[in-house]
C-alpha positions as CSV (number, residue, x, y, z in Angstrom):
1,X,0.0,0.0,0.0
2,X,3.1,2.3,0.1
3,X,4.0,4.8,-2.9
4,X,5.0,2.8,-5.9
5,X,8.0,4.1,-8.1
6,X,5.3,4.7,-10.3
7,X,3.4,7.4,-8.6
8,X,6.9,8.6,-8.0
9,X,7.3,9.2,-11.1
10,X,4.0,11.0,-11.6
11,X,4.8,13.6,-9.2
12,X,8.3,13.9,-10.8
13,X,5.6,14.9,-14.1
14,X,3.6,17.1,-12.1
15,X,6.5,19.5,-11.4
16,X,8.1,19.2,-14.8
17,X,4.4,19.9,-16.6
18,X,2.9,22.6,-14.3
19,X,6.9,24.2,-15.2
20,X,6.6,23.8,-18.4
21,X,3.0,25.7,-18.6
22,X,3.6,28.8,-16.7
23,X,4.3,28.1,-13.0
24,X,7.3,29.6,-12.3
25,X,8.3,27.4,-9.1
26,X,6.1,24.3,-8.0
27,X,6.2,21.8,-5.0
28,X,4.4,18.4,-4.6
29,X,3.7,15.9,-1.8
30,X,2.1,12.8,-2.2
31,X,1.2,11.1,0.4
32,X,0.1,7.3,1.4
33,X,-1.4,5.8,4.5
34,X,-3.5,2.9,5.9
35,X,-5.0,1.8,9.1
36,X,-6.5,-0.7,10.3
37,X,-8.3,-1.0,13.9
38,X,-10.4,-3.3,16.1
39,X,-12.6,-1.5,19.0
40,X,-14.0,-3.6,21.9
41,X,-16.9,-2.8,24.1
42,X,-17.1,-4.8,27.5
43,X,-14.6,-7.4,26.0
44,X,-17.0,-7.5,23.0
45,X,-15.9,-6.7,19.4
46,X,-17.9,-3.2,18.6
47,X,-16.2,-2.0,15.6
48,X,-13.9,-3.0,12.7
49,X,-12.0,-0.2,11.1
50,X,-10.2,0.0,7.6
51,X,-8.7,3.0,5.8
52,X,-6.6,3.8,3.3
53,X,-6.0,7.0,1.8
54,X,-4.0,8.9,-1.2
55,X,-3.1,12.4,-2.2
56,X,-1.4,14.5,-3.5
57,X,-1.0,18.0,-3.3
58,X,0.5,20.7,-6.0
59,X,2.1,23.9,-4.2
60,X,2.0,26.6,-7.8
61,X,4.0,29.4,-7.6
62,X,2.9,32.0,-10.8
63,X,3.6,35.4,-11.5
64,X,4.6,36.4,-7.8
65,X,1.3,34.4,-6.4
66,X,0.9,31.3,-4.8
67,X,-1.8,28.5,-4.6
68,X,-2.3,25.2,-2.9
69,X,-4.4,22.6,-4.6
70,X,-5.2,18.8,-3.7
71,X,-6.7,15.7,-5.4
72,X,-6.6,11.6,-5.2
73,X,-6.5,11.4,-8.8
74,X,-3.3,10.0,-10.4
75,X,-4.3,9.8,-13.9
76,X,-1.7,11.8,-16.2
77,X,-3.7,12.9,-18.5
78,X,-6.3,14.4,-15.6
79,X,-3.5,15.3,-13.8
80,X,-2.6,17.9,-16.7
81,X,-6.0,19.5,-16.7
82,X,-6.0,20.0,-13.5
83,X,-3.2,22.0,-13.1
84,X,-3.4,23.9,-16.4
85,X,-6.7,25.0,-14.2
86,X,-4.4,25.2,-11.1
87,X,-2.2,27.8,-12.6
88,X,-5.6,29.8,-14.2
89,X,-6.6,30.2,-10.1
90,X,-3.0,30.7,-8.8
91,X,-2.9,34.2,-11.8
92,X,-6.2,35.0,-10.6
93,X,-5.2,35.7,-7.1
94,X,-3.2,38.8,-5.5
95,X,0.8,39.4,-5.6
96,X,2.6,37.7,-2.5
97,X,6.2,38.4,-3.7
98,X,7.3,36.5,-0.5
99,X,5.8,33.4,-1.8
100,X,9.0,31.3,-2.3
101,X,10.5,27.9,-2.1
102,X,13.1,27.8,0.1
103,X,17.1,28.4,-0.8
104,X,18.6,24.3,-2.0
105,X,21.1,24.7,0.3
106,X,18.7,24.7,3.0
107,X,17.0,21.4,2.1
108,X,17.5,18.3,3.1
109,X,19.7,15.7,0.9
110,X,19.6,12.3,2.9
111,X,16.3,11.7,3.1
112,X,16.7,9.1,0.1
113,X,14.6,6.3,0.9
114,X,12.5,7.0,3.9
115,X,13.9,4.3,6.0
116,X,17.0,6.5,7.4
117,X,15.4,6.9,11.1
118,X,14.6,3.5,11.1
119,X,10.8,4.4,12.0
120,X,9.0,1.6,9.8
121,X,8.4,-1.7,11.2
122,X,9.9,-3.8,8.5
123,X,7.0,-6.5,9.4
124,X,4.1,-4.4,8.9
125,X,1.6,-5.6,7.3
126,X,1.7,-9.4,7.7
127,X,-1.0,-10.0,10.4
128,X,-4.2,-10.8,9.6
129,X,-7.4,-9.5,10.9
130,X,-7.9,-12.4,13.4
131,X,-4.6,-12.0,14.8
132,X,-5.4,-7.7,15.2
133,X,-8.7,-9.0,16.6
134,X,-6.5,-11.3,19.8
135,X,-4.4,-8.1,20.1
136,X,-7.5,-6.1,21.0
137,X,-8.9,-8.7,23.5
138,X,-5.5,-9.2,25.3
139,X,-6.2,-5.3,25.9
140,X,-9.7,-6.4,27.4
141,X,-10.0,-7.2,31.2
142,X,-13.8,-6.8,31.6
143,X,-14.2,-10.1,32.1
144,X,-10.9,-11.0,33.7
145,X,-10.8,-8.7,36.7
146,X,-12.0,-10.3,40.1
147,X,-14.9,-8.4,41.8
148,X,-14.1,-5.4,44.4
149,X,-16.2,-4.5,47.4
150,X,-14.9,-1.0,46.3
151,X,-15.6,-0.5,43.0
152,X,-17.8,-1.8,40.0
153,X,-16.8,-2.1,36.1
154,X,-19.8,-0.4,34.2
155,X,-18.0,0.2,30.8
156,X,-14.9,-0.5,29.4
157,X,-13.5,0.5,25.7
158,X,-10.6,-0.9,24.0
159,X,-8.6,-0.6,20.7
160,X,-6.0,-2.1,19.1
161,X,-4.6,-0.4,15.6
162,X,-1.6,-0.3,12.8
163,X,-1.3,2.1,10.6
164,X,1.7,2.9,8.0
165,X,2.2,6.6,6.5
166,X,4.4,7.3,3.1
167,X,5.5,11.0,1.9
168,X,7.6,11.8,-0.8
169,X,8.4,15.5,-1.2
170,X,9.5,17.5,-4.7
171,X,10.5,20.8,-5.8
172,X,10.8,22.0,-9.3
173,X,14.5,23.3,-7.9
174,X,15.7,19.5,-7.6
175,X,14.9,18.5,-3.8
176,X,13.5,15.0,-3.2
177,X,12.9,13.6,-0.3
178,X,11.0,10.8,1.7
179,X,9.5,9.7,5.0
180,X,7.9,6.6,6.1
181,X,7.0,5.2,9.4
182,X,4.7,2.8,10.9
183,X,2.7,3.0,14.2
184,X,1.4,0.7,16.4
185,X,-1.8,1.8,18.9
186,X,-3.6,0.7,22.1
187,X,-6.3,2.4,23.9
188,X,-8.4,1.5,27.2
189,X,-10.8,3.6,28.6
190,X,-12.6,2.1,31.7
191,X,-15.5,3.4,34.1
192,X,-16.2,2.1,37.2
193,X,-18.7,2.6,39.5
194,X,-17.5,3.4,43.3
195,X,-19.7,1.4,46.4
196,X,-20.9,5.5,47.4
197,X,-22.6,5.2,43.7
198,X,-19.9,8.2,42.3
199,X,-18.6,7.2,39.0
200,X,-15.4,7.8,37.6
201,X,-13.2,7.3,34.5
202,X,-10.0,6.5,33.8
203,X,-7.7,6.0,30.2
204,X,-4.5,4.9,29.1
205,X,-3.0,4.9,25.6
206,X,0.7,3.9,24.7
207,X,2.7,3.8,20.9
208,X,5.4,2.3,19.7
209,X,7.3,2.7,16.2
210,X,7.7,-1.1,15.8
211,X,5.3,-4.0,16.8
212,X,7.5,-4.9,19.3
213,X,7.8,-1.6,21.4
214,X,4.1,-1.9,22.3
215,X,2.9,-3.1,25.9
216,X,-0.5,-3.5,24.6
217,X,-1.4,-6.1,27.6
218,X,-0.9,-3.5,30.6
219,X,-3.3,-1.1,29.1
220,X,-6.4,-1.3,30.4
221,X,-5.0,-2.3,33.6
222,X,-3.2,1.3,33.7
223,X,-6.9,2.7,33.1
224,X,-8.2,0.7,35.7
225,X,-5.7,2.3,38.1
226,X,-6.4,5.6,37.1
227,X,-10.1,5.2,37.5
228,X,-10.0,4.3,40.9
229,X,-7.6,6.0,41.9
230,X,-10.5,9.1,42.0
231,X,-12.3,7.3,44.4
232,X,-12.9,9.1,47.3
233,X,-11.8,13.2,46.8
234,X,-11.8,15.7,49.2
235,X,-12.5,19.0,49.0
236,X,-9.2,21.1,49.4
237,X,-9.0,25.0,50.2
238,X,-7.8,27.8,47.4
239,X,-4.9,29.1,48.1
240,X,-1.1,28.8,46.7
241,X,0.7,25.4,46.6
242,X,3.2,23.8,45.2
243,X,2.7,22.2,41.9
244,X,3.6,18.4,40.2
245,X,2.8,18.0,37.0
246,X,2.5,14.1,35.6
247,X,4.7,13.3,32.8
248,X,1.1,12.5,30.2
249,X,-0.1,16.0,31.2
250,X,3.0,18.5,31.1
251,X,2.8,19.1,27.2
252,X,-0.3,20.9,28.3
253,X,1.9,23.7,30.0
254,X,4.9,23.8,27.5
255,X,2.0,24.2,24.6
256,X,1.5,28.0,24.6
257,X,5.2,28.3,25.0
258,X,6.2,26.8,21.8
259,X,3.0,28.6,19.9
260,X,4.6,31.6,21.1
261,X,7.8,31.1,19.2
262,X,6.4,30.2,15.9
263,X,7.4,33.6,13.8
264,X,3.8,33.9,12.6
265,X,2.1,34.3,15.9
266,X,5.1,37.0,16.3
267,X,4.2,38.6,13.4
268,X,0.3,39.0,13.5
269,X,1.1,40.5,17.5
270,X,-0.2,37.1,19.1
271,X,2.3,36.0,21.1
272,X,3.7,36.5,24.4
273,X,7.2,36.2,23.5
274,X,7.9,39.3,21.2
275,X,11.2,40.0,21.2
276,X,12.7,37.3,23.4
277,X,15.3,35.9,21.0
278,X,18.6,35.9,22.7
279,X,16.8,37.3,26.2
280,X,16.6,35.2,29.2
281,X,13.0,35.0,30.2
282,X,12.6,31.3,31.6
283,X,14.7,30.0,34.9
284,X,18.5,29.7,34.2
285,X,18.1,25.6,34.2
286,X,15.5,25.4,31.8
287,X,16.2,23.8,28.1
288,X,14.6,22.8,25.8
289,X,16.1,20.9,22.7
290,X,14.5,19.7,19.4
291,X,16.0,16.6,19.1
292,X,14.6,16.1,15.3
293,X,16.7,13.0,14.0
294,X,16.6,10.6,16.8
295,X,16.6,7.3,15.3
296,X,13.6,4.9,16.2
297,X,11.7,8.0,17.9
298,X,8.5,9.3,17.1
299,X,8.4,12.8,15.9
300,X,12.1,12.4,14.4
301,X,12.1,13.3,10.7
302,X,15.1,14.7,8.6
303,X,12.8,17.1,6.6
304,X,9.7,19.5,6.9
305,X,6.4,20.1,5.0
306,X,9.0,22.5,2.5
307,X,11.7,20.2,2.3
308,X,13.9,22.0,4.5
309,X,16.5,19.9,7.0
310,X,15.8,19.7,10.2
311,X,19.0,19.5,13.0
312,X,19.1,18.9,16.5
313,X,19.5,22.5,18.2
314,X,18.2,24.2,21.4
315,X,15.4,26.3,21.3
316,X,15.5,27.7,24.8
317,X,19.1,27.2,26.6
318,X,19.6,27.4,30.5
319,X,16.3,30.0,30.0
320,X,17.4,31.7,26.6
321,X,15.3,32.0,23.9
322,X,17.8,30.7,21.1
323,X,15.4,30.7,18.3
324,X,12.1,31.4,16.5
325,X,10.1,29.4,14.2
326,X,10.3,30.8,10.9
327,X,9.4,29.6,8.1
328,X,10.6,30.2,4.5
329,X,7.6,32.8,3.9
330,X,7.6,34.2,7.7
331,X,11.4,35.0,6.7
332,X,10.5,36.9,3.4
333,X,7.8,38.8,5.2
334,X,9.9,39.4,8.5
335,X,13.0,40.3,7.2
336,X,14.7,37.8,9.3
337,X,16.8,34.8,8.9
338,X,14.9,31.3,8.3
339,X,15.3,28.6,10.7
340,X,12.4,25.3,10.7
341,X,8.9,25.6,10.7
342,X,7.7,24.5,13.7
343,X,9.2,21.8,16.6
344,X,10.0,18.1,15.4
345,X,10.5,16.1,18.9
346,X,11.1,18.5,21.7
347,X,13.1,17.5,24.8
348,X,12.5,19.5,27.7
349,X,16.2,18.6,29.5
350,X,15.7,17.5,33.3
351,X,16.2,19.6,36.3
352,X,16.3,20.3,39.6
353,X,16.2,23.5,41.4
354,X,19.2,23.7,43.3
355,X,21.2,20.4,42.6
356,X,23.6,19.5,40.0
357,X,22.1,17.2,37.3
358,X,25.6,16.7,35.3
359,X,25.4,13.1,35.8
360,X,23.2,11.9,32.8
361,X,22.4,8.7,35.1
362,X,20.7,10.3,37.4
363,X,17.2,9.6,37.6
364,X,14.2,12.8,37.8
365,X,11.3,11.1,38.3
366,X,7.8,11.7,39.9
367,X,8.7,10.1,42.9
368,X,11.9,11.4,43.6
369,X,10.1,14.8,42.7
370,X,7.2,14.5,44.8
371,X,9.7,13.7,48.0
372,X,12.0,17.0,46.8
373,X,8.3,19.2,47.1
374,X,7.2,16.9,50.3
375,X,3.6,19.0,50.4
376,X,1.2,19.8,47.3
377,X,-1.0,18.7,44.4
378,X,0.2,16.5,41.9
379,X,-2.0,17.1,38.5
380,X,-2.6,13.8,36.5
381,X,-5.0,16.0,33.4
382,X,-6.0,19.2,32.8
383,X,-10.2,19.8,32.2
384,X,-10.6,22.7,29.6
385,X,-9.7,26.3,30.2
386,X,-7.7,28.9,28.0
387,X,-4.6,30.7,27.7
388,X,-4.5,34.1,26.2
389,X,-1.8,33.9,23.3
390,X,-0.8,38.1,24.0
391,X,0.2,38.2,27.7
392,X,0.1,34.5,28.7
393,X,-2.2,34.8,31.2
394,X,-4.1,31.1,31.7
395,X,-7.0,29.6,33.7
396,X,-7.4,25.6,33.8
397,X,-9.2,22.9,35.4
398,X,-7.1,20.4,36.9
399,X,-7.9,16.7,38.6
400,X,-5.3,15.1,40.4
401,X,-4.0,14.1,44.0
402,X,-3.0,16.1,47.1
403,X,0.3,14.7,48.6
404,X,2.1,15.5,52.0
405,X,5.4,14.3,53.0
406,X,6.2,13.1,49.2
407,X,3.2,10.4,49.3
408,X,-0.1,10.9,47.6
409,X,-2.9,11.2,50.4
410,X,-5.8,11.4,48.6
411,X,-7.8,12.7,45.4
412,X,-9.0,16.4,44.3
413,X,-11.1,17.3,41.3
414,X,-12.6,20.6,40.9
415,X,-9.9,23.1,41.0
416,X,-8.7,25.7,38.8
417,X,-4.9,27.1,38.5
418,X,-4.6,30.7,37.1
419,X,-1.8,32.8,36.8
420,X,0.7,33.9,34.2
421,X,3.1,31.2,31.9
422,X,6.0,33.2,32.2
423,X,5.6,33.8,35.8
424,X,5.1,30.5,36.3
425,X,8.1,28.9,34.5
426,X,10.3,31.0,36.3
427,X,8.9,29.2,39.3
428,X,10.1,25.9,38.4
429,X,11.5,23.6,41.0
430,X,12.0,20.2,38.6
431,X,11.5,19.1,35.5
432,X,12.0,15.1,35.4
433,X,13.3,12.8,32.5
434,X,10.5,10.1,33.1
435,X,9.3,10.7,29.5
436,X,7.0,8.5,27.9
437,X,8.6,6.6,25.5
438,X,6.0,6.5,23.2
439,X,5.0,10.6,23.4
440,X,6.4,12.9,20.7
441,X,6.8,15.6,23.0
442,X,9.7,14.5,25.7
443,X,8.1,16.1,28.7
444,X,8.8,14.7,31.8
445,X,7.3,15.3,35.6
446,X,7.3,18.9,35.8
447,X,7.0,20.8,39.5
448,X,6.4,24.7,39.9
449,X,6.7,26.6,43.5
450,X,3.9,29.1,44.4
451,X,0.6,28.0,42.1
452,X,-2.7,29.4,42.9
453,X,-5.7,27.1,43.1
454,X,-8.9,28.1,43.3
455,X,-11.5,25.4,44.6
């Protein structure tokens, strides 16, 4: 089901024709995937699912204008009308002189095969639908877990999935490149009944690159845990406490950060890090590193959606801002220098307020972070709420855990944090490297000193 050399060629037609009849610069992506999924409801198959999809997409640069245009069709000779049409809408459209592809020397030129990050499971594709189908109910334990006096199963969703992506990338200046990468998926989520009649939920997902990598069996028995582990909250008085952050939920707080550095939301006045390149605005032991081309690791890719390389560089170093987002067009419009368009596979480095971390061995994780805070509320998800992109200001609903003397004492739902991102970086006591393996983002356990929560 991957790209044949056939459709390769193709797109190697698209550029030369759309050239050839008045487009003065032209990009294409074609792109491949498939999936296929099995969903169980109380240890019951629910649902089958199979997709497959092609497309590919023509980028026309004409006259100093610029279009985008799509289709699934891979027929030559309708391949030619449309972009004879393609470049009739791209004329029709107003100057954009910063419209560009980007410089050659800037793209990418080992991204031959696909195969360089070694991110395709070499096996995919060989199992059946039966075996997918036993995958799925070793995920199941709504049959298999004993009764509790505590709690009652009511619901319990599984799924199991593979899926494969393909994308080859071409520019009428000469760059090729490819990416493929397979991904295997399981997903629990599991409601229980407490014996006070209070329902809660709990879910778990986990990834892996390669077959292999996966721990479907443990999942459901991870969403389990989480469910009852809600059993029981208290009620706990607003005021301002310290902060821990569980590894599946930190992205949520580094987010807005890394929005803020994208040169567009600079641009259109949307962000609230204007003019923070080369300033230190973020505690002196924070970093944060894209490591893009990290073999075997999702996110890792050598090339983005314009062909351009990626590298492994620090965007904030021991709290300097190091670099912006910009983009090949953002650069033309900006006047300033192009770097990638957005993050590949972020690593926020580990830390501990305090303490030297020089020792790579050395383990940050949410225990050893929960005894170096001793009293607080540890967050395990975040329930809606906002952050304004121009000052940073935020407001979120949080569940989680109170804990006292580094051990968790009991649940808390119901509570808001508010407060400022900025302000509350620089408040930053630890940042853990108990990433998920399976997680693009590399966040680990992340703990702040002086939060306000509102009850």
């Amino acid at each position: 089901m991957m790209i044949t050399e056939n459709e390769i060629n193709i797109a190697r037609y698209c550029i030369s024709y759309a050239v050839e009849h008045g487009a003065d610069a032209a990009r294409v992506s074609l792109s491949k995937s498939v999936m296929d999924g099995h969903t169980l409801l109380n240890g019951e198959l629910d649902k089958v699912t199979h997709s497959a999809d092609r497309s590919i997409y023509l980028y026309i640069f004409a006259d100093g204008r610029y279009g985008t245009f799509s289709t699934n069709r891979l027929e030559k000779k309708e391949l030619e009308d449309f972009i004879i049409k393609a470049i009739e809408m791209v004329r029709m459209l107003g100057k954009d002189e910063c419209r560009v592809l980007p410089d050659l020397e800037r793209t990418a030129k080992d991204a031959k095969t696909g195969l360089e990050l070694d991110l395709y499971d070499a096996g995919y594709g060989s199992a059946t639908a039966a075996q997918r189908l036993e995958k799925a109910k070793e995920i199941a334990i709504f049959h298999k877990t004993p009764p509790s006096e505590e709690y009652t199963i009511i619901s319990e969703e599984c799924e199991y999935s593979e899926s494969a992506d393909d994308n080859y990338l071409i520019d009428s200046q000469g760059f090729e490149g490819r990416h493929k990468e397979t991904m295997y998926y399981c997903f629990a989520e599991i409601t229980i009944q407490a014996a006070d009649g209070n329902r809660y939920s709990g879910f778990w997902w986990d990834a892996a690159q390669k077959e292999a990598g996966l721990d479907h069996r443990a999942c459901a028995s991870k969403a389990l845990e989480k469910a009852t582990g809600q059993i029981g909250p208290r009620k706990r008085r607003s005021g301002n406490y310290r902060m821990v952050v569980e590894n599946r939920a930190a992205s949520r707080l580094l987010a807005p950060v890394v929005s803020a550095l994208n040169a567009s939301a600079i641009q259109q006045k949307v962000s609230f890090l204007d003019g923070s390149l080369g300033t230190r605005v973020f505690p002196e032991g924070m970093t944060l590193t894209d490591m893009a081309r990290t073999p075997g690791k999702s996110g890792s890719r050598l090339f983005d959606t314009e062909g351009v390389a990626t590298k492994d560089s620090a965007i904030i170093e021991n709290g300097t801002v190091c670099q912006y987002f910009v983009s090949t067009y953002m650069s033309k419009k900006m006047g300033i220098d192009p770097t990638i368009e957005d993050l590949s596979r972020p690593v926020l480095m580990p830390y501990l307020k305090d303490e030297d971390l020089t020792a790579e061995e050395k383990e940050v994780s949410l225990q050893a972070i929960l005894r170096k805070c001793s009293n607080g509320i540890l967050v395990t998800g975040f329930n809606g709420g906002n952050c304004n992109p121009v000052s940073g200001d935020f407001s979120f609903g949080i569940e989680g855990f109170a804990f006292s003397k580094g051990r968790i004492t009991h649940p808390v739902r119901e509570m808001l944090i508010t407060g400022n991102l900025i302000d509350l970086w620089n408040n930053l006591i630890a940042a853990g490297n108990d990433y998920r393996p399976s997680a693009r983002w590399q966040i680990g356990t992340l703990a702040f000193e002086n939060v306000s929560f509102s009850a």
